[in-house]
Backbone as CSV, one residue per row, in Angstrom:
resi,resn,N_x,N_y,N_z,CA_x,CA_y,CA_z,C_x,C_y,C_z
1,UNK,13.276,198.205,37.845,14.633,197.713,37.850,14.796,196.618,38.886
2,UNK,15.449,195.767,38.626,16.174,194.598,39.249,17.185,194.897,40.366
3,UNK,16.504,194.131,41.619,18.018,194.269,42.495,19.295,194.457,42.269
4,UNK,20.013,193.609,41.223,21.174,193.229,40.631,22.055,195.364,39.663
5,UNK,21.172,195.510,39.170,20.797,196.813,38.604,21.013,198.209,39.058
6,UNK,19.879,198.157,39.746,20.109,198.834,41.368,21.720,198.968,42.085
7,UNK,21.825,197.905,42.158,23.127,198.289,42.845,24.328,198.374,42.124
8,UNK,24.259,197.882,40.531,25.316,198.275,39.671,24.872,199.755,39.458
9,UNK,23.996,200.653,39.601,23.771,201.833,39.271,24.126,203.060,40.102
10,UNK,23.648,202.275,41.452,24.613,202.772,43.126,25.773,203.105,42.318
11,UNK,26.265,201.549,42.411,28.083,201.310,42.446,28.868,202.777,41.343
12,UNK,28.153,201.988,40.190,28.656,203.890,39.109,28.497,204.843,39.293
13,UNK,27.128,205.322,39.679,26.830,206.831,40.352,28.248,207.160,41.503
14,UNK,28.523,206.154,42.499,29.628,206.518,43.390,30.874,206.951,42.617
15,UNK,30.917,205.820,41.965,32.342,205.976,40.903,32.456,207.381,40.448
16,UNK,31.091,207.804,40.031,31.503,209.181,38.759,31.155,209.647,39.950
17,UNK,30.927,210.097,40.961,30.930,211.190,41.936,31.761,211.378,42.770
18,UNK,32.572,210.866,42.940,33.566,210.266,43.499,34.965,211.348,43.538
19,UNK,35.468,212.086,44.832,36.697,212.742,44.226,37.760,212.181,43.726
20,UNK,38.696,212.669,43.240,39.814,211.367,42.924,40.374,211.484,44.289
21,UNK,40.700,211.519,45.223,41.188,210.571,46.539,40.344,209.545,46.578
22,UNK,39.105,210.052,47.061,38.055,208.507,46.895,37.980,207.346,46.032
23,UNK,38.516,207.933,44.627,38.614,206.920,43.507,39.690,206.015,44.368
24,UNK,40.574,207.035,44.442,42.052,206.319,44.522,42.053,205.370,45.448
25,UNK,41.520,205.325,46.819,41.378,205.028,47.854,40.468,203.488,47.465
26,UNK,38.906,203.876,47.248,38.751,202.595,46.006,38.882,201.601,45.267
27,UNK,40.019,202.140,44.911,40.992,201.151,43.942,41.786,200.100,44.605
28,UNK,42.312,201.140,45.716,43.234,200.291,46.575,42.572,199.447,47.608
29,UNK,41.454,199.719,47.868,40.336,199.192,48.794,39.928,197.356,47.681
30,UNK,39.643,197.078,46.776,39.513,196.509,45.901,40.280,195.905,45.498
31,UNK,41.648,196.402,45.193,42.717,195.400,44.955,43.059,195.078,45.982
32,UNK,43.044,195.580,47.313,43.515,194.350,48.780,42.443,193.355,48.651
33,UNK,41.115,193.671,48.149,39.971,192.469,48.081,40.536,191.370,46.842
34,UNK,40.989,191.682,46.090,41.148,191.031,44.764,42.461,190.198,45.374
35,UNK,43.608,190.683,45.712,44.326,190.069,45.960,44.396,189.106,47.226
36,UNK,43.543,189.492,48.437,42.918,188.557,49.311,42.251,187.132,48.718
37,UNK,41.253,187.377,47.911,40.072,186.339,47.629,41.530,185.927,46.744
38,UNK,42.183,186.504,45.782,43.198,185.402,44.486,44.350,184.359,45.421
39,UNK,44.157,185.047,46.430,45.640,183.947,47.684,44.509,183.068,48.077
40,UNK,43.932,183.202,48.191,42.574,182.608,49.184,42.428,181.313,47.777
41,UNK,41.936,181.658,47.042,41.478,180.927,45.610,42.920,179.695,45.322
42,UNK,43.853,180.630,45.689,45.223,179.598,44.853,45.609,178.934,46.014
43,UNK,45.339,179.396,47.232,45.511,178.202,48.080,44.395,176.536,48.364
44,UNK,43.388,177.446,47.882,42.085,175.946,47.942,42.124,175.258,46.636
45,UNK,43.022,175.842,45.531,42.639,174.743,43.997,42.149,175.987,43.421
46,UNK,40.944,177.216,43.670,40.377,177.263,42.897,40.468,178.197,42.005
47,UNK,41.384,177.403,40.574,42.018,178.450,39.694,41.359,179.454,38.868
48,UNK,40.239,178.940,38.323,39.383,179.605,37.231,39.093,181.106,38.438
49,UNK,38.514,181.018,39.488,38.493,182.152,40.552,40.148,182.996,40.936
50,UNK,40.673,182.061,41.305,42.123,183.193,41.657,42.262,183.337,39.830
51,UNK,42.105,183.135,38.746,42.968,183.673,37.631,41.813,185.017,37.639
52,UNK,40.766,184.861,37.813,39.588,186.139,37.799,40.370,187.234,38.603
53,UNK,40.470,187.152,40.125,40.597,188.073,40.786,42.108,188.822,40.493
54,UNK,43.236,187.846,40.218,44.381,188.162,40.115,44.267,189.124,38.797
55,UNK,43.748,188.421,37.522,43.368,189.672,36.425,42.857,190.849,36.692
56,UNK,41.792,190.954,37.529,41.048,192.084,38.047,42.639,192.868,38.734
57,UNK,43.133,192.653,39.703,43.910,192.929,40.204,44.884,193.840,39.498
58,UNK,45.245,192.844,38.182,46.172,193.383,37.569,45.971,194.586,36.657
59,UNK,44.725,194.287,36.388,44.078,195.696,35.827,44.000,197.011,36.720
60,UNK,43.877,197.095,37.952,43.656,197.476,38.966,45.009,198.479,38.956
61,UNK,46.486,197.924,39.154,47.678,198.076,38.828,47.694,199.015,38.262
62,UNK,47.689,198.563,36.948,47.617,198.829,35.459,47.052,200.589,35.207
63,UNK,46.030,200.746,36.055,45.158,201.954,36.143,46.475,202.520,36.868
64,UNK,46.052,202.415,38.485,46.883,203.097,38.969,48.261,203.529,38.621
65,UNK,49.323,202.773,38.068,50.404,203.257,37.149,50.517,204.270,36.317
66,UNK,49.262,203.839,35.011,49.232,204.620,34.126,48.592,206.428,34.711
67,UNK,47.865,206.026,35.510,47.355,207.713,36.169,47.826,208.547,36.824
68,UNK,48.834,207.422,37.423,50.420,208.144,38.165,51.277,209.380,37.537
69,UNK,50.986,210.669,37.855,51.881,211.243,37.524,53.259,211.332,38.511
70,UNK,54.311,211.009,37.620,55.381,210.500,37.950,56.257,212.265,38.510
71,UNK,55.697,213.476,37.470,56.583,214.749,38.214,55.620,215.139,39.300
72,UNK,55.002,214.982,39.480,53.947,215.619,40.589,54.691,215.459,42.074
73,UNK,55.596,214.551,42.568,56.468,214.502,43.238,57.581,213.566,44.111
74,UNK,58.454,213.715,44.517,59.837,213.166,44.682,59.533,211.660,44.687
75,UNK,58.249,211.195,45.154,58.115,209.708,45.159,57.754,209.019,43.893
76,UNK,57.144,209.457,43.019,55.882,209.091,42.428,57.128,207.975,41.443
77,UNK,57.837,208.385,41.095,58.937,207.874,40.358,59.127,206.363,41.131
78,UNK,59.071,206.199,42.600,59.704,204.968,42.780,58.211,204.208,42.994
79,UNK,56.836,205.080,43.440,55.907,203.895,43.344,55.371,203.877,41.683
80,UNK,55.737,204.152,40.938,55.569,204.265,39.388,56.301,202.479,39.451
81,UNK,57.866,202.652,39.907,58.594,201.579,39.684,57.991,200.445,40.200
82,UNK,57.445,200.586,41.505,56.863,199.826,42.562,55.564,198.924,41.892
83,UNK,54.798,199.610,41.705,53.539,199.461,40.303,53.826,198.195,39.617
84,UNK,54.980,198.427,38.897,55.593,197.197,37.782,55.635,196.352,37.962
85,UNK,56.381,196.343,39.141,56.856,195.447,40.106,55.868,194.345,40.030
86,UNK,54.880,194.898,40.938,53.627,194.066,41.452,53.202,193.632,39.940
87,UNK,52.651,194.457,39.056,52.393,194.483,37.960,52.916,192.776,37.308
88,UNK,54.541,192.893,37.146,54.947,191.799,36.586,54.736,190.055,37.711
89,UNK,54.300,190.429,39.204,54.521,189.852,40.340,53.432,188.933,39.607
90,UNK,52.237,189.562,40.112,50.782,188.982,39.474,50.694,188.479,38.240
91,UNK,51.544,188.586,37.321,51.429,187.867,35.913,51.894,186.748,36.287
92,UNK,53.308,186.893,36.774,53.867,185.543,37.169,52.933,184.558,38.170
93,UNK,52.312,185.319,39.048,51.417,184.929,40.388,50.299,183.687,39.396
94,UNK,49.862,184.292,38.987,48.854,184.248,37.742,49.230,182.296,37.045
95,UNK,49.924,182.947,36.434,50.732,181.703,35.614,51.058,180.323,36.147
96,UNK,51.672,181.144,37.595,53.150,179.987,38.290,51.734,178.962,39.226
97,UNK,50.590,180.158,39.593,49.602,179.408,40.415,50.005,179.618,41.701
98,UNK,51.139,180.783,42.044,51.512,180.607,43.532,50.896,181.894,44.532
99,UNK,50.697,181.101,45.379,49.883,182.385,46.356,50.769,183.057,47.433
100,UNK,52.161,182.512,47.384,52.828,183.502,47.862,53.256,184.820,47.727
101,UNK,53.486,184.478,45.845,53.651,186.080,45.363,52.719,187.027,45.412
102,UNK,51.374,186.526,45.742,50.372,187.099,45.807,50.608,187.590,46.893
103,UNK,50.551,186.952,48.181,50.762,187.784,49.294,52.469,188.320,49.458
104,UNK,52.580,188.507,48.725,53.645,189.385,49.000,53.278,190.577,48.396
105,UNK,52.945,191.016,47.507,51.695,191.602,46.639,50.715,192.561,47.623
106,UNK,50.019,191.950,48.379,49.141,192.226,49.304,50.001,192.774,50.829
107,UNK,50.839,191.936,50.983,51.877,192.816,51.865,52.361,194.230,51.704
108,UNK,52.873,194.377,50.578,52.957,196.179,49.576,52.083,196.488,50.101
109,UNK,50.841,195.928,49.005,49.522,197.269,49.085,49.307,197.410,50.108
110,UNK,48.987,196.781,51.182,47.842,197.352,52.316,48.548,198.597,53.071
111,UNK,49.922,198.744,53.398,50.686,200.022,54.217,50.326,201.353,53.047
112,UNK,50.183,200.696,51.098,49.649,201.938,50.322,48.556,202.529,50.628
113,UNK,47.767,201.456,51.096,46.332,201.982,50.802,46.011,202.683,52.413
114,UNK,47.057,202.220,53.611,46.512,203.081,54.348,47.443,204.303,54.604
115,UNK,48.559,204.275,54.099,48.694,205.826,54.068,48.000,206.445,53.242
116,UNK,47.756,206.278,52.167,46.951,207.251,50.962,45.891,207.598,51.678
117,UNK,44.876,206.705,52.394,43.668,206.530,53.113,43.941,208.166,54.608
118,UNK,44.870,207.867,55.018,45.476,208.705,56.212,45.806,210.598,55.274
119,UNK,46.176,210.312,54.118,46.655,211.703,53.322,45.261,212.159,52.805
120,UNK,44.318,211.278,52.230,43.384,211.748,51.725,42.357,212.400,53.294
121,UNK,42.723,211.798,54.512,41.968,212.205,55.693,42.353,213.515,55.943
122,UNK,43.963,213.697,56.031,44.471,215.163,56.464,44.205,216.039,55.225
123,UNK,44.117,215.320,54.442,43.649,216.406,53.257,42.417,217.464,53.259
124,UNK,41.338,216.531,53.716,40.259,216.541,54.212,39.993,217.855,55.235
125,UNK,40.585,217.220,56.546,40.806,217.951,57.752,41.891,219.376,57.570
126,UNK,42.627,218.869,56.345,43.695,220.523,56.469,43.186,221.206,55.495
């Protein structure tokens, strides 16, 4: 096997072994990357790259929303809403070519990804 291989085989083995906090955590780890490099991309010109990462991104979303169970509890309902949000942010982001909405985008996620990151720790520890 090929270097390239190898580490796509890593990368899946993690994936499917993976608890779902870790997934989750993952995800959100990835879309702060996606949405970093797509502000990064739409601020230098380079569209064919920010329309990549921002798609990735939006797929990214897209997951997390749909896996959201919304009764599981008192919040899930407003980051369900929250989701969309971004969801519709990045289409527009996407389109308009602007890297502000993006980082505004990236402003959200990162306080998500480190509380989830902090719940999945006490989870852990409790």
């Amino acid at each position: 096997m090929t270097a390239p291989h190898l580490r796509d085989r890593y990368l899946q083995d993690s994936i499917n072994t993976a608890s779902p906090g870790k997934l989750l955590l993952m995800l959100y780890d990835r879309l702060v990357l996606d949405l970093m490099k797509g502000e990064e991309a739409l601020r230098t010109g380079a569209r064919e790259q920010a329309h990549e990462q921002l798609t990735h991104a939006q797929e990214i979303v897209l997951e997390l929303r749909t896996s959201l169970d919304v009764d599981a509890w008192s919040g899930a309902p407003a980051l369900a809403g929250l989701y969309g949000w971004m969801l519709t942010e990045l289409i527009g982001a996407n389109i308009a070519k602007d890297a502000d909405r993006v980082a505004a985008c990236r402003t959200l996620v990162e306080p998500l990804r480190d509380a989830w990151r902090e719940a999945a720790a006490a989870a852990v520890a409790g």
